[in-house]
C-alpha positions as CSV (number, residue, x, y, z in Angstrom):
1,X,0.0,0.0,0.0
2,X,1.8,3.2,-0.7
3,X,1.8,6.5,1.2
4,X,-1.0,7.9,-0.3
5,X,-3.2,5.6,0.2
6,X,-2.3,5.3,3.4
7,X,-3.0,8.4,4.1
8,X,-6.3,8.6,2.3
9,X,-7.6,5.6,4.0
10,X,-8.4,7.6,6.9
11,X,-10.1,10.6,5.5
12,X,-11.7,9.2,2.4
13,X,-15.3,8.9,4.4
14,X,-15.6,11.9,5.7
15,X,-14.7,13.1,2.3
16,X,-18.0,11.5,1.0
17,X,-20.1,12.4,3.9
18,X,-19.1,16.2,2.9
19,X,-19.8,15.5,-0.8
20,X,-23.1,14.0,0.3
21,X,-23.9,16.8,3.0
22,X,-26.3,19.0,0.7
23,X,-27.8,16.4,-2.0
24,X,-28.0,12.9,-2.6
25,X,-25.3,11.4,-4.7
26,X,-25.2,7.7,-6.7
27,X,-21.6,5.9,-7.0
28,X,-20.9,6.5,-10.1
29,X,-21.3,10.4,-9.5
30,X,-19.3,10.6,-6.3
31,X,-16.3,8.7,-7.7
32,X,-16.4,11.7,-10.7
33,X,-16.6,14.4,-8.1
34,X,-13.3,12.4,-5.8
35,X,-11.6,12.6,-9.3
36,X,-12.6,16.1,-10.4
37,X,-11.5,17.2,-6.6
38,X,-8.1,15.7,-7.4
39,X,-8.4,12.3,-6.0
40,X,-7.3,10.6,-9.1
41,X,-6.3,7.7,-7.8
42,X,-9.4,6.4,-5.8
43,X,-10.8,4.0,-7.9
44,X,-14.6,2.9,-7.8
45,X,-13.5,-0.7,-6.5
46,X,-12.7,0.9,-3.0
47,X,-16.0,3.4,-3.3
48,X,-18.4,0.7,-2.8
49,X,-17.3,-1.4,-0.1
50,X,-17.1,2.0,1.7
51,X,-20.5,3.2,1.1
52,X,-21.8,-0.4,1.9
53,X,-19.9,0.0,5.3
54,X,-21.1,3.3,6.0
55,X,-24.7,2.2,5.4
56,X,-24.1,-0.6,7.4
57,X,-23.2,1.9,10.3
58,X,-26.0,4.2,9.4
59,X,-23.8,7.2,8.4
60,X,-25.8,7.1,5.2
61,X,-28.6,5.8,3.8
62,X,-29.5,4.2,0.1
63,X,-32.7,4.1,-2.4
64,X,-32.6,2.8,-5.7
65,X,-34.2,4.7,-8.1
66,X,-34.8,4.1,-12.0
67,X,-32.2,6.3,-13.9
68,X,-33.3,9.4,-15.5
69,X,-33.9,10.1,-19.1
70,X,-34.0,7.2,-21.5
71,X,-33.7,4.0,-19.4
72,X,-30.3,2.8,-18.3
73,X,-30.1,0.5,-15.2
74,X,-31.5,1.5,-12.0
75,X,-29.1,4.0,-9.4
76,X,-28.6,3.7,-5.8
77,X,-28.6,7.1,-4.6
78,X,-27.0,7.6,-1.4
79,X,-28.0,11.0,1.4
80,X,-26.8,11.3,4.9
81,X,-28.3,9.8,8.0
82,X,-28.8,12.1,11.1
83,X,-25.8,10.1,12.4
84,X,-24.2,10.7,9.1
85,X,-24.3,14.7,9.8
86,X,-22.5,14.6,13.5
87,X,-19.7,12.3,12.1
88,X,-18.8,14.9,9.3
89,X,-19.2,17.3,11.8
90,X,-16.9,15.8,14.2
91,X,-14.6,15.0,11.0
92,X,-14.5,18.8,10.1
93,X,-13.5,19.7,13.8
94,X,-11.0,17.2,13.8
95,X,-9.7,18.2,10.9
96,X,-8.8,21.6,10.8
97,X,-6.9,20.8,13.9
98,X,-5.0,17.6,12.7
99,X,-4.4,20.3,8.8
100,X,-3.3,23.1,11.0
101,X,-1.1,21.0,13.3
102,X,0.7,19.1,10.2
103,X,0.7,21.7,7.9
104,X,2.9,24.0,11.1
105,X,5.3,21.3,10.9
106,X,5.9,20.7,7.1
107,X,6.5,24.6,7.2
108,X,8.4,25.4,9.9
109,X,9.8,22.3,11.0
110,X,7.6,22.4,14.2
């Protein structure tokens, strides 16, 4: 596993639970958005497992829909649980702390 992925292991969820925080979002979609945000190399084989996880926990929570506009297979469109919201929250407070803390160090040596 290399350093980057090591490193993204731990913040790839709350990363979805903040692309997920205003709207409802299907797989395919959020692993565009994680690529468009500069997450190239998250590939759609680890998106799933997490968002089966997360539902699992009840940080989010799925409906399959038929897709819009001339047929195509059915989507499972993912939104935030209630539980779902206080994790990101808690995510966002813990990371501005952990950014500020690491990014003090890779600038000034600590």
């Amino acid at each position: 596993m290399t350093t980057q992925s090591q490193m993204l292991k731990g913040i790839l969820e709350g990363c979805i639970l903040a692309l997920m925080e205003d709207r409802e979002i299907y797989g395919y979609e959020l692993s565009t958005l994680l690529e468009d945000s500069g997450l190239h190399f998250v590939s759609e084989g680890s998106i799933y497992p997490l968002l089966l996880r997360m539902q699992k926990e009840q940080l989010i929570a799925g409906t399959i829909r038929p897709a819009p506009g001339a047929g195509g297979p059915p989507r499972k469109y993912y939104q935030l649980t209630d539980k779902g919201r206080d994790v990101l929250l808690q995510f966002k407070r813990h990371w501005g702390t952990l950014k500020e803390s690491v990014d003090h160090i890779l600038t000034s040596g600590g």
